[in-house]
N, C-alpha and C positions, 0 to 999 in steps of 0.2 A: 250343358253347363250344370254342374254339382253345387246347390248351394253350402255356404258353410257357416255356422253358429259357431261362433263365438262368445266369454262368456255372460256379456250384457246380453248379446241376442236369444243365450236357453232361457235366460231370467226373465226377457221380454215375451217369450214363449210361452211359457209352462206356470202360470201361475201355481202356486202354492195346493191349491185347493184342488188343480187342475191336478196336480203329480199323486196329492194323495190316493183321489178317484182311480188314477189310473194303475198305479201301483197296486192297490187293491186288487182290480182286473185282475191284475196279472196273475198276480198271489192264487185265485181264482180258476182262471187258465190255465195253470201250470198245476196244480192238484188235481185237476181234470184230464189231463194229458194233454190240451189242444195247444199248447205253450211248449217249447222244450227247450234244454241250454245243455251240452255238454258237460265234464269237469272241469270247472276253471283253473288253467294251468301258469304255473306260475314259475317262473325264471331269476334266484335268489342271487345277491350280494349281498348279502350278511356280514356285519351288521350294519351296513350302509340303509341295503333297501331293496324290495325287488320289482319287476316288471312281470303281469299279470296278464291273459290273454283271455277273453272270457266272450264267448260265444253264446247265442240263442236265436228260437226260430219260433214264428210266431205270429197267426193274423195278417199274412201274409207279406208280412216282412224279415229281414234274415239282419242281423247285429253282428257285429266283432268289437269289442271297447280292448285299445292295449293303453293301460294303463299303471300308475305308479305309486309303490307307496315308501315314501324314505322321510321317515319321522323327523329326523335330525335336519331339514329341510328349511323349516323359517330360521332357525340361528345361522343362516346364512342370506338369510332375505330369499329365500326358492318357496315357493308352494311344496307339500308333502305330496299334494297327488297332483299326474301332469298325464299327460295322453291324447289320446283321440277315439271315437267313434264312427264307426261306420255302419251307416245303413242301407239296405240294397232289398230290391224286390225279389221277393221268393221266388216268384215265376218265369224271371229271366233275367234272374243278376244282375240289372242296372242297377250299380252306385247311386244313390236317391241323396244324399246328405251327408254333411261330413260336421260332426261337434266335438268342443272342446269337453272332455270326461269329466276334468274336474269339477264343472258346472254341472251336466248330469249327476255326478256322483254324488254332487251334496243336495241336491234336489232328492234322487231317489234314495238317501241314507235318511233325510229328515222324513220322507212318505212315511217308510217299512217302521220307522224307532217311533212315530205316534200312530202309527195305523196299529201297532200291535201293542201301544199301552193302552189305547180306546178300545180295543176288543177285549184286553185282557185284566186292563184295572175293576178295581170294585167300583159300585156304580155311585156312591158318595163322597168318590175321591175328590180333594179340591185343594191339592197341595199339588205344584209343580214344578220339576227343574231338571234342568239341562247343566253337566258337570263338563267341560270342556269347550271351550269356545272359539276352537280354530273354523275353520271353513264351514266343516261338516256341521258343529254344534251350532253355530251362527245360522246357518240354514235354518236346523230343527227347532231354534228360537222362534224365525218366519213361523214356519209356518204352525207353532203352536199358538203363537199369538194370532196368525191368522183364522186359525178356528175356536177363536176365543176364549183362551186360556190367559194367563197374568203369570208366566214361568218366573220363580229364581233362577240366576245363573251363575256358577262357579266355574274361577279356572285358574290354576298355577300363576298367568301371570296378571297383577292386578289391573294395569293399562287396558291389557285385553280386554278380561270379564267386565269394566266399566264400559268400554266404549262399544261393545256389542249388546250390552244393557239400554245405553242413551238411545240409540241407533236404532232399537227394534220395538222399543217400547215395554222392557222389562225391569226385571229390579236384580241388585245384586244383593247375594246372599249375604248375612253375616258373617258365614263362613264354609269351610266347606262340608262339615259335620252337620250344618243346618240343612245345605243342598241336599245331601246325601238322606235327611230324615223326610224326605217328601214323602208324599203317597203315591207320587211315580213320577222318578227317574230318570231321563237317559242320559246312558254316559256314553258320550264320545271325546275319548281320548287316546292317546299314543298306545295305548295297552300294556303298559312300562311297567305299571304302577298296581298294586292292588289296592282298588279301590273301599270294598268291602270285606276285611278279613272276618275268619270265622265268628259268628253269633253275633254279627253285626245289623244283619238285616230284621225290620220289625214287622210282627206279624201285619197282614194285610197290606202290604208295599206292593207294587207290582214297579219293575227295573226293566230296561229295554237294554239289552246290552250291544254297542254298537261297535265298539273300539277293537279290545280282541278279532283281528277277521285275519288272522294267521300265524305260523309258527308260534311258539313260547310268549304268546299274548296273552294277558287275562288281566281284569277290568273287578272280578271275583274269587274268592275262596274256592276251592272244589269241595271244603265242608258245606257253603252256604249252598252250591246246587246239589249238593245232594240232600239239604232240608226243604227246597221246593221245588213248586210246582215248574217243570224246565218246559220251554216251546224255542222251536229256532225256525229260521229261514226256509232251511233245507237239511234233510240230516245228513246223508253225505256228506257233503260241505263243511257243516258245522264238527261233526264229526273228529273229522282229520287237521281241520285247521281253523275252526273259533276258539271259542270259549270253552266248547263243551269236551275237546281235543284231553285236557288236561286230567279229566272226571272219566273218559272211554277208557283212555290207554290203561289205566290202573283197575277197570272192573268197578267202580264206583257208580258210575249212569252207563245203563244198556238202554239199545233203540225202544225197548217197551217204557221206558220210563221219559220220552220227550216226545212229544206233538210237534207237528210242523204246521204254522200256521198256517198256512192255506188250506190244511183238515176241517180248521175251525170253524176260517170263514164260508165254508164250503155246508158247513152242517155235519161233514163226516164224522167229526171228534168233535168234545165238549171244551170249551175254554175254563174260564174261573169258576171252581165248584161252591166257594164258599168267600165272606167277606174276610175271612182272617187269613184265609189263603196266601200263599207265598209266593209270588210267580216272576217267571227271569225270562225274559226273551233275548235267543242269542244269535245276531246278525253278522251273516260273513257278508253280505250282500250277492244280490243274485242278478248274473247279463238277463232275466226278464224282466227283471225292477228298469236297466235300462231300457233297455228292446219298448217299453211303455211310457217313459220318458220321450223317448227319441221321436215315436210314433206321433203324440200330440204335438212336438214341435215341428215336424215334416205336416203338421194340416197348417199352421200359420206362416211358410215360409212363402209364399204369394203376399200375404200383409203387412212383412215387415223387408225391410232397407237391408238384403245380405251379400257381403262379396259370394263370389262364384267361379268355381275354376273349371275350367276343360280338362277333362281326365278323364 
């Protein structure tokens, strides 16, 4: 019998603090080599939405997430991201666990967007906010407040940003020029929109970019990353299909010019060199940010109440 999580049961799971610890790990494992995930392949309907296959192996467990992202989604009352996860042991392919992605995804989207403004902001940073308040931003609220931050939050629609304000115990911005002047950032949004056009970013910002995580997304200028300091996910990844897609194709940022955070944390590369420093973190998201998720809610599924199917 396979149990399955659901998305009270990831939330019952994995606390906040628990995803971040763990995603770190990952980030960690995976610039070591002892972590690996294929290219996450992705299945378009444009401009509907597409379906994503993303694979990893890892600590003795093996992942597959097929999951979804079709922005256009709540103006229909549908969630943007919908899927599943499966987890299976390395050593003899027994299906071990079956979760709902969307709950992973915004778990490990809010880890990777503070675990890499904490390594990479200045250290007297004390301005914060989160610009998008759907699922994913709602998350990275938790768990900023979780680790004892006082975020603003901004978002297109005002019912929203208030009531994921009251709910988490943050504040709403005055506006969204105000969100946008913190000392760090993350945006998670549709990637629709340029959030910061050129010469907009002030020195010493550190931005986590979350939204951008494929085709013709950007969240930024391709002027503002090529005036800072850039780190992403994975550069592969980000490469061809973040943020940083838009700055490769034209010759504007080559791989010498971006860090993959897992360098950093690892000691290989340097993080922020200076306090006025510039710096953008660009997230496509990575199936090991899952595979670390998935792992700690497979130790607590004996402790909690989960259906279970024969499969």
């Amino acid at each position: 019998m396979v149990p399955v999580f659901g998305v009270a049961d990831v939330e019952r799971a994995v606390s906040p603090n628990e995803a971040y610890d763990a995603v770190r790990d990952a980030f960690i494992a995976h610039a070591r080599g002892e972590w690996s995930m294929p290219p996450k392949v992705y299945v378009t309907n444009y401009p509907a939405g597409d379906f994503r296959a993303m694979p990893a192996i890892g600590g003795g467990h093996a992942l597959l997430k097929w999951v979804t992202s079709f922005p256009g989604n709540p103006a229909r009352g549908l969630p943007t991201v919908t899927g599943l996860v499966l987890l299976s042991d390395a050593e003899d392919g027994r299906l071990l666990a079956m979760l709902d992605a969307g709950a992973v995804t915004a778990l490990r989207t809010a880890a990777a967007a503070v675990l890499a403004a904490d390594t990479l902001c200045r250290q007297d940073a004390s301005s914060y906010a989160v610009v998008g308040c759907g699922v994913n931003g709602a998350e990275t609220v938790r768990m900023l407040v979780a680790r004892g931050n006082s975020p603003l939050v901004w978002d297109v629609d005002e019912g929203r940003r208030r009531k994921v304000a009251e709910r988490l115990g943050a504040e709403v911005a005055p506006s969204a020029a105000d969100a946008l002047a913190s000392d760090v950032v993350i945006t998670v949004t549709p990637g629709s929109t340029v959030l910061y056009p050129p010469g907009s970013l002030q020195r010493g910002q550190h931005v986590s970019l979350m939204g951008a995580d494929g085709p013709s997304k950007a969240e930024v200028a391709v002027d503002e990353l090529a005036r800072a300091r850039v780190f992403c996910d994975d550069w592969e990844q980000a490469s061809h299909g973040g943020e940083l897609a838009a700055a490769v194709e034209p010759g504007v940022i080559a791989r010498a010019d971006v860090t993959e955070l897992g360098a950093v944390l690892t000691g290989a590369a340097p993080g922020r060199l200076s306090d006025e420093e510039l710096t953008l973190f660009d997230s496509t998201g990575l199936a090991i940010q899952d595979l670390a998720i998935t792992k700690v809610a497979l130790g607590k599924a004996d402790a909690l109440d989960l259906q279970h199917l024969d499969v």
